[in-house]
N, C-alpha and C positions, 0 to 999 in steps of 0.2 A: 504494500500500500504506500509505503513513504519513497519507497524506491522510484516508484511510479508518479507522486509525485513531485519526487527530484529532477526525475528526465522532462520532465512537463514543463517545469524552471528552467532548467538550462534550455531545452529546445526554445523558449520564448523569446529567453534574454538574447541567446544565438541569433533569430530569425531578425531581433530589433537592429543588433548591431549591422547586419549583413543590408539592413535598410540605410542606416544613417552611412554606413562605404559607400554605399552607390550612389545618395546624395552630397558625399564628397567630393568623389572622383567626377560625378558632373559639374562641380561647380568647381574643379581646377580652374578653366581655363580663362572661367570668367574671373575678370578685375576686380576685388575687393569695394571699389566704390560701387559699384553697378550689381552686387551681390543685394539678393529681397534683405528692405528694411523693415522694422517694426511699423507700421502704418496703424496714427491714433484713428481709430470709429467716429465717424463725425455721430452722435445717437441726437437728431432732429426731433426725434419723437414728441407730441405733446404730454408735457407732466399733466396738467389739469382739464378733464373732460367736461365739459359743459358750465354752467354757472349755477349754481348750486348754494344756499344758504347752509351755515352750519347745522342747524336743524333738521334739516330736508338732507344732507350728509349722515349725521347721527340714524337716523330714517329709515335710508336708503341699507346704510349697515345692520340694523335689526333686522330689516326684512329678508336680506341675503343670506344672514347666521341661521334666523332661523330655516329662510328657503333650503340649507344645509342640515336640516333638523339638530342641531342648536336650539337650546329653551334658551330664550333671552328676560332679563329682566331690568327693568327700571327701577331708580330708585335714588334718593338724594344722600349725601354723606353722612347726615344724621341718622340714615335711616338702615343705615348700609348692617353694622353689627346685627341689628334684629333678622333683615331678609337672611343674612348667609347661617343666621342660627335654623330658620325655617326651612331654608333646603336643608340642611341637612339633617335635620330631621324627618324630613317628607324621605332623604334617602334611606332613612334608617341608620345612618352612619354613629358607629360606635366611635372610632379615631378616624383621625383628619392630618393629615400630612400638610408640614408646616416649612416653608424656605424660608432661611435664615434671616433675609429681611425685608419679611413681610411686617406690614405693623401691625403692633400687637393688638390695637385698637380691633381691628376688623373681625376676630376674633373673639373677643372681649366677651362676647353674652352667648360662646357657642356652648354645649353640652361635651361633643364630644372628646375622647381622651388628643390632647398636639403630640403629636410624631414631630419630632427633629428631623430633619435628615441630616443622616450620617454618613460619611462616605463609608464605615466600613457596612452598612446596610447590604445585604441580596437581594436579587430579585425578588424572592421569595418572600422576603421579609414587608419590601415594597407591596408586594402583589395582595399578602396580609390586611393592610391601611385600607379603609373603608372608600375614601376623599382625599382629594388635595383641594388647595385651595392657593390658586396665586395672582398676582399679578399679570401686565404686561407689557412689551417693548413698544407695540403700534398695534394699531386695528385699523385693518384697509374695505371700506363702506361697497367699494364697486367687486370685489371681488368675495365679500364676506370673509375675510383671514383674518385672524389675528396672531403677532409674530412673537415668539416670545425669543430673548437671547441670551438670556442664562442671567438677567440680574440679579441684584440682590433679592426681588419680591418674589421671583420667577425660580431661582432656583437651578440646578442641573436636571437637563435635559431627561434623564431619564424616571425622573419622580413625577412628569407630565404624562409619560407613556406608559408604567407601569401599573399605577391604581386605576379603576374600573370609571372613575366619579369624579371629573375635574369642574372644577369653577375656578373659571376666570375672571376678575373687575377689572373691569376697562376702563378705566379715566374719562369721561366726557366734559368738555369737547378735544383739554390737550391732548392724547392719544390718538385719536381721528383724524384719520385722512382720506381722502376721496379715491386717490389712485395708487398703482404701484410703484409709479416713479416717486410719487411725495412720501411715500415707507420709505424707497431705497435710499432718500437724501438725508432719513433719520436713522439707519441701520449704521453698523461698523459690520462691514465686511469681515473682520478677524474673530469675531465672536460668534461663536454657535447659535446660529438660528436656527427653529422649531415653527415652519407654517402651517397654520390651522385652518383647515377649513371644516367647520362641522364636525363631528365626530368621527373614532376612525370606521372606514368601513371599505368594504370592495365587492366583488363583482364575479360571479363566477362565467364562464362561457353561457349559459344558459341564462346571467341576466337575474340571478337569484342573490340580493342582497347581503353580506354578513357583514355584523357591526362586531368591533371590541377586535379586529386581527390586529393591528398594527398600535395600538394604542387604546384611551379609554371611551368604553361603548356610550355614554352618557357624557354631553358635555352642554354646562349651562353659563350662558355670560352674561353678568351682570355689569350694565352702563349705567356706574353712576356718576352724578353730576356732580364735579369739583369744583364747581364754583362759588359753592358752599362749605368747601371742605373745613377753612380756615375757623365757620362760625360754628366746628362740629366739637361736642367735648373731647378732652384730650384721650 
């Protein structure tokens, strides 16, 4: 078995090199200035698609998440501790898995037991944890995604994909954007992103739906509105 896959390695690596000689030896003859340059992408693309109110944006995103079957909900930052004690007890959730900096506030009036995540955690141990619950990086309205990239509310990647039960808050309106371009101008390319769209789920030849393959089968996001957040208790 390992043998087999050894020969499978070196046949590879062999076949790459025997590519990059032949792309050598053709570009002998040609002159170093006239050899292919890096050429920048002009991307003309339009960042912003129509004319849109922040409202009618906000909207536009509920309606895509949950066109995604996504439970959405609303709800103002005073009000935010109570709702996420409600879902999770509508999920029945015993423990609720916790990113290191989430605020404590949001939390505050839940029931059930906070998980830390720990890096020395398993899968197993993850797959245990009833809910998470976290933040996120952006929510993009025309595509319904919300992106998450490992921060402090958000957590590593893999505490999003392993429990069954994820709740997301969304920030509205700073976190909202209309399009892909306006997430990518707020992303860092070097940090691990996680796109979401709706729950996970796939497709077999025949067209027959399964949710929970790739990630967790339930996923609900809560937009609330931060523009309150400051008059909310501590």
């Amino acid at each position: 078995m390992s043998s087999s896959s050894g020969s499978s390695s070196r046949g590879n690596s062999g076949s790459r090199e025997r590519v990059l000689a032949r792309v050598r030896r053709a570009l002998t003859d040609v002159p170093r200035d006239e050899r292919p340059q890096d050429v920048r992408v002009e991307r003309g693309y339009l960042r912003v698609h129509g004319d849109r109110t922040t409202e009618q944006t906000v909207e536009l995103l509920a309606e895509n998440l949950a066109d995604y079957r996504a439970l959405v909900h609303r709800v103002d930052a005073a009000g935010l501790p109570q709702l996420l004690k409600r879902l999770l007890a509508a999920h029945g959730s015993q423990s609720v898995l916790v990113p290191p900096g989430l605020p404590p506030r949001w939390l505050a009036a839940a029931d059930p037991a906070l998980v830390h995540d720990r890096e020395a955690d398993t899968a197993y141990e993850l797959d245990a944890v009833d809910s998470v619950v976290t933040g996120c990086a952006v929510a993009i309205a025309e595509t319904g995604t919300i992106v998450l990239d490992g921060g402090p509310d958000q957590g590593r990647r893999r505490i999003t994909l392993v429990p069954d039960h994820h709740i997301c808050v969304v920030r509205v309106p700073d976190q909202v954007v209309g399009s892909v371009p306006e997430a990518l101008e707020r992303l860092d390319p070097r940090r691990p992103q996680t796109w979401i769209s709706g729950p996970s789920a796939t497709s077999d030849i025949e067209l027959n739906r399964v949710e929970g393959i790739h990630g967790p089968r339930m996923l609900e996001v809560v937009l609330v509105d931060d523009r309150a957040e400051g008059q909310a208790p501590a």
